[in-house]
N, CA, C and O atoms as a GROMACS GRO file, in nm:
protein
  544
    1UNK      N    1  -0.424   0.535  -0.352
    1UNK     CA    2  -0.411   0.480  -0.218
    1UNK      C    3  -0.264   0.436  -0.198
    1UNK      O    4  -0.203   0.405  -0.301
    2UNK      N    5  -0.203   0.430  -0.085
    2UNK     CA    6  -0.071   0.437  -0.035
    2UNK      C    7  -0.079   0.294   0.085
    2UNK      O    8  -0.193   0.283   0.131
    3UNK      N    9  -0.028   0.240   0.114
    3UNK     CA   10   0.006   0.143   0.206
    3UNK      C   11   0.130   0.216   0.327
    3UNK      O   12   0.247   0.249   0.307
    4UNK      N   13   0.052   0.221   0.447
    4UNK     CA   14   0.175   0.254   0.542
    4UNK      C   15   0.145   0.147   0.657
    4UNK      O   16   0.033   0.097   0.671
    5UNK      N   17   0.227   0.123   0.718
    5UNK     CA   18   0.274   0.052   0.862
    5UNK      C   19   0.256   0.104   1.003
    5UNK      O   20   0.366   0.124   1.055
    6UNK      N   21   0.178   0.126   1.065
    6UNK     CA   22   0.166   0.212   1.184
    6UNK      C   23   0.215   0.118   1.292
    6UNK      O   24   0.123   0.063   1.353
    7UNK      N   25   0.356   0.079   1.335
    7UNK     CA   26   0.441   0.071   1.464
    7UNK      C   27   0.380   0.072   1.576
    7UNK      O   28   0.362   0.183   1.625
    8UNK      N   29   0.338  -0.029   1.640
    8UNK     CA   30   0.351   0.021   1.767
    8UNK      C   31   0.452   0.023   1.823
    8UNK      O   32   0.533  -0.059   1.779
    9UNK      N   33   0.492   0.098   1.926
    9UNK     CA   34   0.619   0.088   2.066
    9UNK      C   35   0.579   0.074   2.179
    9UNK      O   36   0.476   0.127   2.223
   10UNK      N   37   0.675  -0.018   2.256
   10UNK     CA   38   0.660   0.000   2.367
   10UNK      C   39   0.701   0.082   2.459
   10UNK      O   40   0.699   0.056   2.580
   11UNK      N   41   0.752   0.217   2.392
   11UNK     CA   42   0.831   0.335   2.432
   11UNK      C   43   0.729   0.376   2.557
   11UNK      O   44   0.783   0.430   2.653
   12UNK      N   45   0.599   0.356   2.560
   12UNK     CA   46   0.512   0.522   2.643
   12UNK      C   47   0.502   0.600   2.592
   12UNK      O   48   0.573   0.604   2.492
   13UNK      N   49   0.427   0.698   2.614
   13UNK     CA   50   0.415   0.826   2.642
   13UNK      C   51   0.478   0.946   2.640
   13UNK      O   52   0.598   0.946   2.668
   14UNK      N   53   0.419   1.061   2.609
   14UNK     CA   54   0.560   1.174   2.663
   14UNK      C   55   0.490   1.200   2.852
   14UNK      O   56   0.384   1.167   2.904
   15UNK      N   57   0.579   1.252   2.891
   15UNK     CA   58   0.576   1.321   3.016
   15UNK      C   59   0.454   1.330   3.100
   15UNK      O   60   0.441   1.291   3.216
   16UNK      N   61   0.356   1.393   3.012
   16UNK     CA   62   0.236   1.391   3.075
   16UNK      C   63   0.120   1.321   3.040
   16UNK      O   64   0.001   1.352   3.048
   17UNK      N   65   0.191   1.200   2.992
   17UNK     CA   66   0.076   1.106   3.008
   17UNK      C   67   0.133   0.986   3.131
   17UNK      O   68   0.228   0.980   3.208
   18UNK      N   69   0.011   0.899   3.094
   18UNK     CA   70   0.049   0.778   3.180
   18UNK      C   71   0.162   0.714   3.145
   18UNK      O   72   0.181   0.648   3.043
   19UNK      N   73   0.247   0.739   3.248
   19UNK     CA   74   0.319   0.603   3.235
   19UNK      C   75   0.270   0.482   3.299
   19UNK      O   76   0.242   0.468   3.418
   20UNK      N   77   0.265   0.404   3.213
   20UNK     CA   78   0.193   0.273   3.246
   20UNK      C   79   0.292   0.155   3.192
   20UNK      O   80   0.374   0.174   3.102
   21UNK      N   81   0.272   0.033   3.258
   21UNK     CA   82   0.372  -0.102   3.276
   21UNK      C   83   0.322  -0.137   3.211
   21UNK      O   84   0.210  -0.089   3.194
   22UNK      N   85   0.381  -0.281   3.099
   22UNK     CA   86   0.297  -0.350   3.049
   22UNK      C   87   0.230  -0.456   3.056
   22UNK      O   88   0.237  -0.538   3.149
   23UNK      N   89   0.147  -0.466   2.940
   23UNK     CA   90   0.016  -0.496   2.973
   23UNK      C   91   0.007  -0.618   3.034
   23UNK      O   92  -0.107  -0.665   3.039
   24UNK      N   93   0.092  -0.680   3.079
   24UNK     CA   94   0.061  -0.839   3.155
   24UNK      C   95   0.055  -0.770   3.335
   24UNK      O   96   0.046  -0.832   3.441
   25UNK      N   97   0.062  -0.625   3.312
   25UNK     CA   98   0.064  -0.588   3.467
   25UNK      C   99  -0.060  -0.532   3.500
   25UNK      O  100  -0.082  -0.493   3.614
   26UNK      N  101  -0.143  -0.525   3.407
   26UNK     CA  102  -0.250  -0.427   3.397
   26UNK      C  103  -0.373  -0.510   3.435
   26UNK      O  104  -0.371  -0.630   3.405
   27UNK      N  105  -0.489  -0.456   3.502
   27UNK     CA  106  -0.589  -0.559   3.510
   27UNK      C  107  -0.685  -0.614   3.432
   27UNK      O  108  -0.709  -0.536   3.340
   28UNK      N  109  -0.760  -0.723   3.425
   28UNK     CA  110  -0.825  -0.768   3.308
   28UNK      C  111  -0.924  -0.666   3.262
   28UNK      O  112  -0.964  -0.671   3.145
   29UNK      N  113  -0.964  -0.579   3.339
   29UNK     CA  114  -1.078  -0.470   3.274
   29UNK      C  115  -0.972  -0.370   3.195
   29UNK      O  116  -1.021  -0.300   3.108
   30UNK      N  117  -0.863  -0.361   3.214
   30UNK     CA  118  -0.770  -0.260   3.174
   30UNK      C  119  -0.726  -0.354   3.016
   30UNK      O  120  -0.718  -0.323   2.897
   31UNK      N  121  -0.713  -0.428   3.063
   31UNK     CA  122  -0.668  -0.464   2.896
   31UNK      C  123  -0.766  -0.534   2.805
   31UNK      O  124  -0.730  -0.534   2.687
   32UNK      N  125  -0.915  -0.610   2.837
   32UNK     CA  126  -1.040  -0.546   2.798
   32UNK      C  127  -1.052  -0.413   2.742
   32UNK      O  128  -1.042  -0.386   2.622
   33UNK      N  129  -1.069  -0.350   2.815
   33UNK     CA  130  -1.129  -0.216   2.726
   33UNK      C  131  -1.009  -0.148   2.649
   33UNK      O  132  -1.029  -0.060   2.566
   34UNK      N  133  -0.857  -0.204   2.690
   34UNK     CA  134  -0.761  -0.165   2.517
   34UNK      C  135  -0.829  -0.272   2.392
   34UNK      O  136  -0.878  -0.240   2.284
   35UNK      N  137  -0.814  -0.390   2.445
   35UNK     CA  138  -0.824  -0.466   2.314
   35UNK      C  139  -0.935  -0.430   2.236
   35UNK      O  140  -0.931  -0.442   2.113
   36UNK      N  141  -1.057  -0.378   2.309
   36UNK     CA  142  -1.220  -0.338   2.264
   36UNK      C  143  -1.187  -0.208   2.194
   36UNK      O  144  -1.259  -0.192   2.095
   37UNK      N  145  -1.102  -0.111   2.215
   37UNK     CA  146  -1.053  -0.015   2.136
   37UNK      C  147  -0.997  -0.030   2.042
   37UNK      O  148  -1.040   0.037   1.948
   38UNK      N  149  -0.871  -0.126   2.013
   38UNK     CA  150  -0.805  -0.209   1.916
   38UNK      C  151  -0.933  -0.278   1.816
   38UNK      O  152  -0.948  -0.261   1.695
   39UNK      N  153  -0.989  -0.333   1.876
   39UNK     CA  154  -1.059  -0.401   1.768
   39UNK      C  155  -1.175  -0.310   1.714
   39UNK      O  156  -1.204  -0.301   1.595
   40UNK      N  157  -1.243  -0.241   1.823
   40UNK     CA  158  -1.348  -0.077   1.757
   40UNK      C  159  -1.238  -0.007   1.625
   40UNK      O  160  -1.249  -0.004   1.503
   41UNK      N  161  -1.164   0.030   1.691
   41UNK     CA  162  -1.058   0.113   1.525
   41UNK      C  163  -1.007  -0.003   1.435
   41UNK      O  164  -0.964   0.029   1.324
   42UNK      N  165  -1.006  -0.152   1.474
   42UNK     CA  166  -0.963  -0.140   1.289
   42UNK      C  167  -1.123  -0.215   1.242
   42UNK      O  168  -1.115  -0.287   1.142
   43UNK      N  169  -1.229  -0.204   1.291
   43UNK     CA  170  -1.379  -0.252   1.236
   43UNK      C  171  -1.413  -0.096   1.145
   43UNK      O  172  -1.467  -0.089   1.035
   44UNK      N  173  -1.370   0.000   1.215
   44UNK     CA  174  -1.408   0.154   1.142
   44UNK      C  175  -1.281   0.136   1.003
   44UNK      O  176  -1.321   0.125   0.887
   45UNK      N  177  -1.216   0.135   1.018
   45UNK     CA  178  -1.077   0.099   0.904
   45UNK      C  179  -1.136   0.016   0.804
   45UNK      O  180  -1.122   0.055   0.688
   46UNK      N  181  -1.222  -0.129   0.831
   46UNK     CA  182  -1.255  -0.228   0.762
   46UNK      C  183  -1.364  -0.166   0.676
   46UNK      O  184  -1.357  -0.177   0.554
   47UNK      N  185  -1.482  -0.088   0.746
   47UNK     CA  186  -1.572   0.016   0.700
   47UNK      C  187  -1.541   0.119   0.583
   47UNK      O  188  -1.619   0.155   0.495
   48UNK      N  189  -1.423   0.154   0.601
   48UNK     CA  190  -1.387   0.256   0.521
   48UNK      C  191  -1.340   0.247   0.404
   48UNK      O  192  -1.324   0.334   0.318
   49UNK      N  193  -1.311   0.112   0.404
   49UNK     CA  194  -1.242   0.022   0.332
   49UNK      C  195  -1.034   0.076   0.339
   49UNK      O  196  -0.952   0.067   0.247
   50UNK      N  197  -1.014   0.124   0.478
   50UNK     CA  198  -0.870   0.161   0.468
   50UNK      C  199  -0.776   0.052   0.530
   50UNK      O  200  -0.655   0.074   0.529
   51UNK      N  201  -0.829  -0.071   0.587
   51UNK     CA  202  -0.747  -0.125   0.678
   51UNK      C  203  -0.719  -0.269   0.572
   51UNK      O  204  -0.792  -0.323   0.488
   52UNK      N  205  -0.589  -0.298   0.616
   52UNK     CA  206  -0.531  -0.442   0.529
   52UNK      C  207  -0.489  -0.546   0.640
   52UNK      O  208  -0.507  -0.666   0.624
   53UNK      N  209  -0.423  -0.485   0.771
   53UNK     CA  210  -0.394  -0.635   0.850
   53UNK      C  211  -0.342  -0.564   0.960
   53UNK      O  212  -0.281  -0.458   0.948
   54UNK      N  213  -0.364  -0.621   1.069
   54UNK     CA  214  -0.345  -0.574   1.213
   54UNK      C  215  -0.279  -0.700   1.267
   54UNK      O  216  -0.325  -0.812   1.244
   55UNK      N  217  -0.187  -0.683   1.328
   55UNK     CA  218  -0.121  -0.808   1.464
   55UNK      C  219  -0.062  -0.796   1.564
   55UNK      O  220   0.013  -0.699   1.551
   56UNK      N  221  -0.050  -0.847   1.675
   56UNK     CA  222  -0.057  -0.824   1.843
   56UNK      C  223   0.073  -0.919   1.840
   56UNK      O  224   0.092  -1.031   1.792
   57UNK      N  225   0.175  -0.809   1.926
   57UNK     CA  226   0.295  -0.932   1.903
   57UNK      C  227   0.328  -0.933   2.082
   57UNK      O  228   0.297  -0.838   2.153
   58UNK      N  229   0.391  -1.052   2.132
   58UNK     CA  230   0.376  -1.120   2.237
   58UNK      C  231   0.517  -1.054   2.255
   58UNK      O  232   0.584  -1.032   2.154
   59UNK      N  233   0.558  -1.027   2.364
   59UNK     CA  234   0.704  -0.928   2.431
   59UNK      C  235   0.806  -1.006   2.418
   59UNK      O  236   0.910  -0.943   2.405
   60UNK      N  237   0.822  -1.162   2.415
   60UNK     CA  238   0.942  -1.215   2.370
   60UNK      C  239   0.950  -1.242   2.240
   60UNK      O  240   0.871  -1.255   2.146
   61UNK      N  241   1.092  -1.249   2.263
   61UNK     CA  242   1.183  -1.306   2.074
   61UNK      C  243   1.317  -1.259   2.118
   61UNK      O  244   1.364  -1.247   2.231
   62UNK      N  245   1.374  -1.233   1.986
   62UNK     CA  246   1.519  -1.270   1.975
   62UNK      C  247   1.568  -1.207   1.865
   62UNK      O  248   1.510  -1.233   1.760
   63UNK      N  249   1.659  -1.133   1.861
   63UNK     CA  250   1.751  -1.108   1.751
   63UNK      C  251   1.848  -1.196   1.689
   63UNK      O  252   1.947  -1.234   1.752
   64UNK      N  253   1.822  -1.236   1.552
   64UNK     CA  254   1.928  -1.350   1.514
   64UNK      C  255   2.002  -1.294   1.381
   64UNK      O  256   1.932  -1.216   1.317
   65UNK      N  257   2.124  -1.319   1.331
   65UNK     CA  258   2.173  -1.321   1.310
   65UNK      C  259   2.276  -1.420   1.179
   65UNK      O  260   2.316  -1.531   1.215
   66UNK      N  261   2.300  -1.385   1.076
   66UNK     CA  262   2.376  -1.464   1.015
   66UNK      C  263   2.494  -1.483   1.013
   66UNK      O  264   2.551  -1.428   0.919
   67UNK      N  265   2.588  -1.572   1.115
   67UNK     CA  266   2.725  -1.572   1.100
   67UNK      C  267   2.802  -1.637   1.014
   67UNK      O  268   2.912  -1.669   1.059
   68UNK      N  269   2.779  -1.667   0.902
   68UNK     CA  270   2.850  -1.746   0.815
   68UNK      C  271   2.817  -1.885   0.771
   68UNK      O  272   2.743  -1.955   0.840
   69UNK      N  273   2.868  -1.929   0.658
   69UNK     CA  274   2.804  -2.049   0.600
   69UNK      C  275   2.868  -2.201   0.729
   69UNK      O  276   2.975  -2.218   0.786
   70UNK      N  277   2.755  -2.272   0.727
   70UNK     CA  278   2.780  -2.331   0.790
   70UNK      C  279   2.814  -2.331   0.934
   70UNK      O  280   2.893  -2.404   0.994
   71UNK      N  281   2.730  -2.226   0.985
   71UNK     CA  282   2.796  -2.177   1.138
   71UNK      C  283   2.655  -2.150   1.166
   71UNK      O  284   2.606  -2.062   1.095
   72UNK      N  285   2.561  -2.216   1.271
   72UNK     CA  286   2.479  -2.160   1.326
   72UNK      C  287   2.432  -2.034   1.353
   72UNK      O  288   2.521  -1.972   1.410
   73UNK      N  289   2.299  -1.943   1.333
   73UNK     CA  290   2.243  -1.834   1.344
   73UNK      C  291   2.310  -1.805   1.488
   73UNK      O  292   2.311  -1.883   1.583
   74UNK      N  293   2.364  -1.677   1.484
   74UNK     CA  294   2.340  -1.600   1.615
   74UNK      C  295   2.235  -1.527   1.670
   74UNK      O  296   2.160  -1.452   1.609
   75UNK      N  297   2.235  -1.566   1.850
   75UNK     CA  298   2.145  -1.483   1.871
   75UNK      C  299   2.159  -1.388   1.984
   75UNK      O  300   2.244  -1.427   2.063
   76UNK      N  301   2.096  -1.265   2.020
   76UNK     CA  302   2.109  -1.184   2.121
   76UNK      C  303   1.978  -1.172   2.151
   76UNK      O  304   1.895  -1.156   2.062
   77UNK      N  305   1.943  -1.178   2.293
   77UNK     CA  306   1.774  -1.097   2.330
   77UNK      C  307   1.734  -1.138   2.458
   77UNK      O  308   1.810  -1.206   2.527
   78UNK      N  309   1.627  -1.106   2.496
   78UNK     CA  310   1.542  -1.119   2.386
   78UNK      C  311   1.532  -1.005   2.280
   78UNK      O  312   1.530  -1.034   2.160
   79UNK      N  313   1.524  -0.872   2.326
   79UNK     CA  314   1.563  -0.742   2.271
   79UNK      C  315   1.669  -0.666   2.319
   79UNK      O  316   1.665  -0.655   2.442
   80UNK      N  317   1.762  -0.611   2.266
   80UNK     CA  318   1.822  -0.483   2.335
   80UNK      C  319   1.790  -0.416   2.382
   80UNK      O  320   1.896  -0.397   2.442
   81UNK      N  321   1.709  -0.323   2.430
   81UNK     CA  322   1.656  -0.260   2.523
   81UNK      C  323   1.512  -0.234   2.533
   81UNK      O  324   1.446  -0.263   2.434
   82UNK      N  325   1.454  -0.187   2.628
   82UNK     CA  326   1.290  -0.240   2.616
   82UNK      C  327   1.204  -0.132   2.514
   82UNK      O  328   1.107  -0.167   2.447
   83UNK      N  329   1.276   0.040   2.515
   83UNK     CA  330   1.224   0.095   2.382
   83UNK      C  331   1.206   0.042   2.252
   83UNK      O  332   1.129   0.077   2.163
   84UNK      N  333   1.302  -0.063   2.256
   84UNK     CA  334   1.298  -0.110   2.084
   84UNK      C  335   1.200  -0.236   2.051
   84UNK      O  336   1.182  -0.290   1.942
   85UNK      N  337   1.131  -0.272   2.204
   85UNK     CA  338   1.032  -0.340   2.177
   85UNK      C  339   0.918  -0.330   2.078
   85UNK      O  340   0.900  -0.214   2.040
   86UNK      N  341   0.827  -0.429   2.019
   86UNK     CA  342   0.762  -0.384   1.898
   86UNK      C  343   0.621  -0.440   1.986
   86UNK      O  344   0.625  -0.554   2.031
   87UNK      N  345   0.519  -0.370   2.002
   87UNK     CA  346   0.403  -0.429   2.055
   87UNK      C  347   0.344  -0.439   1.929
   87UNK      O  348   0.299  -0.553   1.941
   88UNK      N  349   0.327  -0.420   1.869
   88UNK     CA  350   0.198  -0.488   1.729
   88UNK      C  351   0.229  -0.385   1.614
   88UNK      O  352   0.310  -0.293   1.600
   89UNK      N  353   0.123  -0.443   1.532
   89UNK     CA  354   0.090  -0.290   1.412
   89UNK      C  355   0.011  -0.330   1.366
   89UNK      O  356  -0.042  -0.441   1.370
   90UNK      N  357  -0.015  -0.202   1.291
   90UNK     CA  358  -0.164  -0.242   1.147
   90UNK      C  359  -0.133  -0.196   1.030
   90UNK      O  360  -0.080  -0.086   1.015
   91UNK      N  361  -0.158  -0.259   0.955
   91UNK     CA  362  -0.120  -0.222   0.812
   91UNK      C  363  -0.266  -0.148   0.740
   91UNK      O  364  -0.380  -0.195   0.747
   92UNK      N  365  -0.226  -0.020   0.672
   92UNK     CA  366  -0.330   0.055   0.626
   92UNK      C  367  -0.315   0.095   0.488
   92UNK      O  368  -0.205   0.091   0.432
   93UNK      N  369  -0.446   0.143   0.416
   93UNK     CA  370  -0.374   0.204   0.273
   93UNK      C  371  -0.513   0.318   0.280
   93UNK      O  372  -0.634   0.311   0.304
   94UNK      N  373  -0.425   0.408   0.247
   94UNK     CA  374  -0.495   0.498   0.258
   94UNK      C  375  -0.440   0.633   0.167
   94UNK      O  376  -0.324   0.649   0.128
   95UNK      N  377  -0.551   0.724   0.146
   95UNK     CA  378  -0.502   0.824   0.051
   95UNK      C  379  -0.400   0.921   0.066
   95UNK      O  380  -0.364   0.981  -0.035
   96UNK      N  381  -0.360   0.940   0.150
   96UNK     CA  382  -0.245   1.065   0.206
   96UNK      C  383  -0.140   0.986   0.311
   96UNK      O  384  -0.157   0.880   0.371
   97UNK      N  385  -0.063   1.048   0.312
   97UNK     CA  386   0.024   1.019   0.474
   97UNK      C  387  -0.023   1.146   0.555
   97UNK      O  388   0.016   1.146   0.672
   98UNK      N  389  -0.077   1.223   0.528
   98UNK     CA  390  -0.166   1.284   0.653
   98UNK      C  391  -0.263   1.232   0.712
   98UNK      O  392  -0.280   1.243   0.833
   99UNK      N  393  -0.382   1.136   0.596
   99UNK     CA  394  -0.427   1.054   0.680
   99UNK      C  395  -0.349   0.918   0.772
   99UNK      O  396  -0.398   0.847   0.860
  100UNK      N  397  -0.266   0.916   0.736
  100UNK     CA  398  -0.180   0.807   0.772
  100UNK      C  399  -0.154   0.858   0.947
  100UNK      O  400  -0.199   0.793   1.041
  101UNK      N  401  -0.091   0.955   0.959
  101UNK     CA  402  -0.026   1.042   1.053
  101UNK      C  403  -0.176   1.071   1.150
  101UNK      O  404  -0.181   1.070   1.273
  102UNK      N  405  -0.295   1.097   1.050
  102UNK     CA  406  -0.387   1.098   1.141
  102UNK      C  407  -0.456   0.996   1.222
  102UNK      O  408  -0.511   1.017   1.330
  103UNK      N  409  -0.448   0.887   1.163
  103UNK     CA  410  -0.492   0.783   1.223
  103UNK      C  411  -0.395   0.668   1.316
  103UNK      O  412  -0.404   0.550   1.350
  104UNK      N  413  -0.322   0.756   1.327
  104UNK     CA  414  -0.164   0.665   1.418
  104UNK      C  415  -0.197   0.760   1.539
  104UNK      O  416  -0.218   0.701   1.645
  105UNK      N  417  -0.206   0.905   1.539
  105UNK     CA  418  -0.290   0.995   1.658
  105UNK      C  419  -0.401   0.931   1.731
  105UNK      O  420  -0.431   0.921   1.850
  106UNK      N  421  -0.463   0.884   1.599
  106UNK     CA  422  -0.622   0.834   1.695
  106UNK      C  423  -0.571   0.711   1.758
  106UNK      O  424  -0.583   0.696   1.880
  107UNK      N  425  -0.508   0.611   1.674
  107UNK     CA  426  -0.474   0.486   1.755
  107UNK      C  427  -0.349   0.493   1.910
  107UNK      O  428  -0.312   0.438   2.013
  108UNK      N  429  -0.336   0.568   1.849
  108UNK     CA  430  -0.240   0.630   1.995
  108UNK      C  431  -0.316   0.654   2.124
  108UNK      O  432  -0.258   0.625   2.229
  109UNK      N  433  -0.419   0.694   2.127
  109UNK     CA  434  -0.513   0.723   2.256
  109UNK      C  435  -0.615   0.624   2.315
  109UNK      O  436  -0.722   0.644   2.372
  110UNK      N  437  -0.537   0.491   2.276
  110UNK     CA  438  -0.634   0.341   2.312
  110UNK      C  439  -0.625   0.358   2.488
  110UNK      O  440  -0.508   0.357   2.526
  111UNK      N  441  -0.701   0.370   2.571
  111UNK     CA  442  -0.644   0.303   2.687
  111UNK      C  443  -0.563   0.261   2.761
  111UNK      O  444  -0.508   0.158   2.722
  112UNK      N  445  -0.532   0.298   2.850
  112UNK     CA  446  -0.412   0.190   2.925
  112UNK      C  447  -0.484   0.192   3.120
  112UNK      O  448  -0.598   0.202   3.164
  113UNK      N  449  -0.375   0.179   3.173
  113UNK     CA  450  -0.452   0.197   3.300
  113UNK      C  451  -0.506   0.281   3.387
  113UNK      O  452  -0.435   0.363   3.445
  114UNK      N  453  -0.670   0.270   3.412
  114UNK     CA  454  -0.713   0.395   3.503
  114UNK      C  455  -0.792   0.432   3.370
  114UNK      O  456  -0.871   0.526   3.382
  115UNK      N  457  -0.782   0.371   3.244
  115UNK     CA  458  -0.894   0.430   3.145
  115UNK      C  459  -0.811   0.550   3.041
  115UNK      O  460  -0.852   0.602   2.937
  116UNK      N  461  -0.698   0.567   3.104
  116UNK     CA  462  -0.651   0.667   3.039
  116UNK      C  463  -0.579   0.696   2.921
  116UNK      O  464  -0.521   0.595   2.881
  117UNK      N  465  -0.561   0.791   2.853
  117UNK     CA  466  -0.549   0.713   2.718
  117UNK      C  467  -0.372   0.718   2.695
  117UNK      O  468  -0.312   0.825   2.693
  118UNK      N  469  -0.306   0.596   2.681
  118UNK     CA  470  -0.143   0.554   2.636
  118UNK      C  471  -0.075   0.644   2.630
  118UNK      O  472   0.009   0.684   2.712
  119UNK      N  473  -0.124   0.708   2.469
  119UNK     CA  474  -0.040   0.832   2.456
  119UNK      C  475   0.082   0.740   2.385
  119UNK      O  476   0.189   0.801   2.379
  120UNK      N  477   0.083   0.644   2.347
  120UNK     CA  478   0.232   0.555   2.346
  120UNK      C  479   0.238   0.610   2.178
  120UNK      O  480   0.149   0.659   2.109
  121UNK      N  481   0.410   0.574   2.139
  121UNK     CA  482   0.442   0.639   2.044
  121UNK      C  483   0.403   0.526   1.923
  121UNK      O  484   0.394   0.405   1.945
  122UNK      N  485   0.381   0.588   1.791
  122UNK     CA  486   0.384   0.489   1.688
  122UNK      C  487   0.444   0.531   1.532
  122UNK      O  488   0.417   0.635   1.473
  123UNK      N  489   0.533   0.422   1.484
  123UNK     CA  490   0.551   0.487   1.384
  123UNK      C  491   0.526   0.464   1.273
  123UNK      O  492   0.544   0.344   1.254
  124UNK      N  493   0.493   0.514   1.184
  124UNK     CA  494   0.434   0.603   1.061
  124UNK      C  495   0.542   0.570   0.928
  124UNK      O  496   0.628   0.651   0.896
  125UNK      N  497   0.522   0.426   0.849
  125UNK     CA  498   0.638   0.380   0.772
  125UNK      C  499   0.544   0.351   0.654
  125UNK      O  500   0.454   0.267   0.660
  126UNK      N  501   0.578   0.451   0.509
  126UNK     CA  502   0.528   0.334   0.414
  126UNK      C  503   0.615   0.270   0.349
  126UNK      O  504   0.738   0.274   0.357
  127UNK      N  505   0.510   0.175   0.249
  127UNK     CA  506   0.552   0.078   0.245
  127UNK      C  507   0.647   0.088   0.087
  127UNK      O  508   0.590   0.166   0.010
  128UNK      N  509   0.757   0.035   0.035
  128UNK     CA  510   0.816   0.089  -0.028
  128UNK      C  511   0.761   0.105  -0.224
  128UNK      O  512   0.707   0.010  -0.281
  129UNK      N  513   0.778   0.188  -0.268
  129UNK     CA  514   0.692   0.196  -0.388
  129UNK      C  515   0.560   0.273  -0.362
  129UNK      O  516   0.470   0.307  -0.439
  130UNK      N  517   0.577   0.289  -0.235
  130UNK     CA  518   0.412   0.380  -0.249
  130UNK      C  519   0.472   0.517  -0.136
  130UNK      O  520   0.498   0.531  -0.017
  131UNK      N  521   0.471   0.583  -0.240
  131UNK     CA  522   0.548   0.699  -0.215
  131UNK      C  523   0.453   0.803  -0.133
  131UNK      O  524   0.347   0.841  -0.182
  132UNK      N  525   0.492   0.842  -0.020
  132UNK     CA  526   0.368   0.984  -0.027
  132UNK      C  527   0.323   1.081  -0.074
  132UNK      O  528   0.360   1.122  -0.184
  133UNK      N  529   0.212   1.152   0.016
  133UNK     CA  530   0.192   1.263  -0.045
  133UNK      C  531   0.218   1.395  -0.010
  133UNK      O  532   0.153   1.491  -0.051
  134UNK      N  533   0.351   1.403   0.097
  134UNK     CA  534   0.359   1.496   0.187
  134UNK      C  535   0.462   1.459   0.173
  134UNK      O  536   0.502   1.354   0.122
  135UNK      N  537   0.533   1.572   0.236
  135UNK     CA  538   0.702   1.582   0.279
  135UNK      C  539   0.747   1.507   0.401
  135UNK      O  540   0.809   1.595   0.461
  136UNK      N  541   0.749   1.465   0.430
  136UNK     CA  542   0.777   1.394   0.594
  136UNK      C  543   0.906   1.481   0.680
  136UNK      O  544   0.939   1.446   0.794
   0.00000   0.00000   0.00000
C-alpha cells in the first residue's frame, strides 16, 4: 500500500464542463448534495479500508514567510491568484497510483451547480517514501 494526497483545486473544469463559482455562491441544495457526495466517497474508502483523512479548507489564509531572525513573519494573500487556491483533500493509501489516479477521476465528478458534475482538477501527490507503481 502507497499513501497519496488527492488536491483539490479551485481551478474548474476544462471547457466543457461547468464552470461554476464558488461554493459560498451556490445554493444550499447545491452544496448539500456536494458535501453528500464528499462524504458517500470517503464512507466507500473507509469500507475498503483505503481512506486515512479527508479535510475541507475554508478560501481564506495567507502566505507567510520567514524574513529573518528577529524580524516578524511576512505575509502576502490571501493567495496569489485564485488557481492556486487549495479547496480540501483526502489522504489515501492504496495499492497502485493507478488506483490513486482512479479515484481522483471519481472524486472529480462530485456535483456542483445544476447537479452537474465539477469536473474540477485534482492533484495526484504521493507521499514521500512511498514510491509508486507506475511511471507518472
Amino acid at each position: 500500500m502507497a499513501k497519496y494526497l488527492l488536491l483539490k483545486h479551485y481551478r474548474g473544469g476544462p471547457e466543457r464542463a461547468v464552470d461554476y463559482a464558488t461554493m459560498d455562491q451556490w445554493t444550499p441544495e447545491e452544496v448539500d448534495a456536494h458535501m453528500a457526495f464528499m462524504r458517500a466517497f470517503a464512507a466507500r474508502l473507509q469500507e475498503s479500508g483505503e481512506f486515512v483523512d479527508t479535510q475541507a479548507l475554508a478560501p481564506g489564509g495567507t502566505f507567510v514567510r520567514h524574513d529573518g531572525e528577529g524580524r516578524p513573519p511576512v505575509t502576502d494573500g490571501p493567495f496569489a491568484e485564485t488557481k492556486d487556491l487549495i479547496a480540501g483533500w483526502y489522504v489515501i493509501d492504496v495499492d497502485s497510483w493507478e488506483r490513486a489516479v482512479q479515484l481522483a477521476g471519481e472524486l472529480s465528478a462530485a456535483p456542483g451547480p445544476g447537479g452537474q458534475p465539477c469536473c474540477e482538477w485534482l492533484e495526484v501527490r504521493p507521499f514521500v517514501g512511498c514510491l509508486p507503481t507506475a511511471t507518472e
